[in-house]
N, C-alpha and C positions, 0 to 999 in steps of 0.2 A: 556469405555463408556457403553460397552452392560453388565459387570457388575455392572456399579451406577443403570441401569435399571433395572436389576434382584431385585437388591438391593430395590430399591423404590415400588417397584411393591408387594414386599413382604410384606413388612412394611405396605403396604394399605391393604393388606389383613390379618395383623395380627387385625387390627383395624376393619375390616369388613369381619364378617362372610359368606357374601352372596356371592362372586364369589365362581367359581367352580374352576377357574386354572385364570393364570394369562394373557390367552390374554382376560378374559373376562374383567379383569382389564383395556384396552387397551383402551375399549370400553369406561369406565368412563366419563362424562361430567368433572368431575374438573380434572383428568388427561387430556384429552386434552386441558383443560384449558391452566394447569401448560404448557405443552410442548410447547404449542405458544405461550405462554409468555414470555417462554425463548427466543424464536427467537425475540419477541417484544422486549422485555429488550434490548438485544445486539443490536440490528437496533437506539435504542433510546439512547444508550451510544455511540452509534459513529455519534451519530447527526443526522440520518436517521429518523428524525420525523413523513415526512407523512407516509414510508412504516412500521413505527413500527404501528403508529395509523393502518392503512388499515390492519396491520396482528391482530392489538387489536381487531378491528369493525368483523372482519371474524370469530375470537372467540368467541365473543358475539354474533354474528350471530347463531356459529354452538351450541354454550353451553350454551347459558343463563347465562354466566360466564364475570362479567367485570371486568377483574384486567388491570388494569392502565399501559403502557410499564415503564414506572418508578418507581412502586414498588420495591422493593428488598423482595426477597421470597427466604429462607433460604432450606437445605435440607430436604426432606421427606415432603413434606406439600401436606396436604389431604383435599380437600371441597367435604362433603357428599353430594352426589345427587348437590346442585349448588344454583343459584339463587342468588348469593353474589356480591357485590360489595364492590373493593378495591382501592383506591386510590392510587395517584402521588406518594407523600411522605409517605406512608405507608414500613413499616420493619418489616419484618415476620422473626422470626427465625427457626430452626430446630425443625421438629418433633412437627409439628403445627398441630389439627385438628379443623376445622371448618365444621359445619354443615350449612343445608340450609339455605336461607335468609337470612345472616348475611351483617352487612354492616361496612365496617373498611372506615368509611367517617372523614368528614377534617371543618375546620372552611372558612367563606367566607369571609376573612378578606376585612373591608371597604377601604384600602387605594389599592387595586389591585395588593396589592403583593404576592408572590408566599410564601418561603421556608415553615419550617415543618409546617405542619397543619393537619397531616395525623396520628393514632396512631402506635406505634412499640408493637411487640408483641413478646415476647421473648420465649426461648428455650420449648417447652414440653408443650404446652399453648392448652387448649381446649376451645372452645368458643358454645356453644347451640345456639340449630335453632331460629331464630328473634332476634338475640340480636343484637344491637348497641350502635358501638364504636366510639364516637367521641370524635377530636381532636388529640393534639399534646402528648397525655398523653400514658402510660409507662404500660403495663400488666405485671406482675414479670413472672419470671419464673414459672414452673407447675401451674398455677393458672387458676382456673376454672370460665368460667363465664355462668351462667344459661340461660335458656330460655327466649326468650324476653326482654332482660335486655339491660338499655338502660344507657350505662356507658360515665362519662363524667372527673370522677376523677381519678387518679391511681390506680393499683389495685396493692397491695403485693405480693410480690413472694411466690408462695405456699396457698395464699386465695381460699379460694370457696363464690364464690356471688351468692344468692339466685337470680332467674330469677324475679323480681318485677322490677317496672318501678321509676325512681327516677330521680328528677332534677341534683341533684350536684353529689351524688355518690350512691352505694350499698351498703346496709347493709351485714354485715357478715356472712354468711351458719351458724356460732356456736352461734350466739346469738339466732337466733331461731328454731335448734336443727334440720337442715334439709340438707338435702344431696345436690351435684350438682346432676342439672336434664339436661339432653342434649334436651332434650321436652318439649313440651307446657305443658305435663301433668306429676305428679309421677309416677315414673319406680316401686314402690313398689304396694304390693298387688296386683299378676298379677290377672283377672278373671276368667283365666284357671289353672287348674292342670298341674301337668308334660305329664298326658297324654291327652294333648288338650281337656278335658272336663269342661266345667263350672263348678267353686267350688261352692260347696255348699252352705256356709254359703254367697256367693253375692248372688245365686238363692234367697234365704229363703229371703234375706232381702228385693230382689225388689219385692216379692210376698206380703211380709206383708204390703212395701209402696204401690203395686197398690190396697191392700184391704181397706188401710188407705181413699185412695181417693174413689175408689164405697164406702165406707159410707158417705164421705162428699157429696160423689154426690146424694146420698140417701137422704141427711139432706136438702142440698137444693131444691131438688123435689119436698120436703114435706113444705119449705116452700114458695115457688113457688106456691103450689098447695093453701093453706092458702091463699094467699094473691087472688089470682082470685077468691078466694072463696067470699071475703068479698063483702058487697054492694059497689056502688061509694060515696061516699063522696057527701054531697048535699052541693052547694053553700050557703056560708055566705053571705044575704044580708046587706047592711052595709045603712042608712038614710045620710041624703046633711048633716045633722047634726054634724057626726060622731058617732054615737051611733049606737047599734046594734039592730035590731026589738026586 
């Protein structure tokens, strides 16, 4: 046991550069997630409904983290920072990561019946911060889903989904020649150098854009100024007749 923990604990720090040693790992919002859900899970497989719920509510209390006692959540699985919500019938396979905000939600079927309504997400699966997954649908293996993306069809094993918002499904990462992004915004073109200095050519460019604007603002001054310049306008009197004096 105390080696699957060395073990996972690494694994989250290969993924994430920011601990320093592994009990700061310890400390994680989705590791403690994961660790009470394991105890939720087990309490919920042996029928122990309310104290799985009560060990769920105390997770979501302490993490901001609601994974459901009935999930199934495979080995190595990582939620960055938290804020996620997973459902009943959700299946998470190994060596999962999820970022913030994500929601693995389920359909609300009208006749009040339970089974799958949750999505499964299989082996090697990364998922970007705000995206949502709904239904009873199938993520392939290693397959990427972008930021904000709001998936409701299957995804290929091995795809990358551009993070845009779509009713039925997502478009393809290669049709429109772009990377997965695990954020709201592009990872490319950092605005710093290697030595944390602002590169140059962003400087130059927002300098040119604020000069662009002091002339527009220059232009409109002048014609601001023009127009209070002018007299008023003298009323058109108009005769009961309709004709004009």
């Amino acid at each position: 046991m105390f080696d699957r923990l060395i073990s996972y604990l690494d694994s989250v720090r290969a993924r994430d550069p920011a601990p320093r040693s592994r009990w700061e790992i310890l400390l994680y919002p989705g590791v403690l997630a994961l660790g009470l859900h394991r105890i939720a899970h087990w309490l919920f497989e042996a029928r122990l409904y309310f104290l799985a719920r009560f060990v769920n509510h105390f997770s979501r209390l302490l993490t901001a983290i609601d994974i459901h006692p009935g999930a199934t959540i495979g080995k190595n699985f990582f939620i960055d920072h938290g804020f996620t919500v997973i459902g009943e019938t959700a299946e998470i396979g190994d060596n999962v990561t999820i970022y913030q905000c994500v929601t693995l939600g389920g359909t609300n079927p009208a006749n009040g019946k339970g089974g799958k309504r949750h999505p499964t997400i299989k082996d090697n699966v990364i998922i970007g911060s705000g995206a949502q997954i709904i239904g009873p649908i199938v993520v392939g293996e290693r397959a990427r889903v972008g930021a904000n993306a709001v998936v409701t069809d299957d995804v290929p094993a091995g795809a990358t989904m551009i993070g845009i918002k779509a009713r039925s499904t997502l478009v393809p990462a290669e049709d429109w020649i772009r990377e997965f992004i695990p954020y709201g915004t592009p990872c490319d073109d950092p605005p710093c150098d290697e030595d944390g200095r602002p590169r140059r050519d962003c400087v130059e460019k927002l300098e040119s854009e604020i000069a662009a604007m002091r002339e527009e603002m220059a232009a409109m001054k002048v014609l601001l100024a023009e127009r209070d310049s002018l007299p008023p306008a003298q009323p058109v009197r108009v005769r009961k007749s309709g004709t004009k004096d």
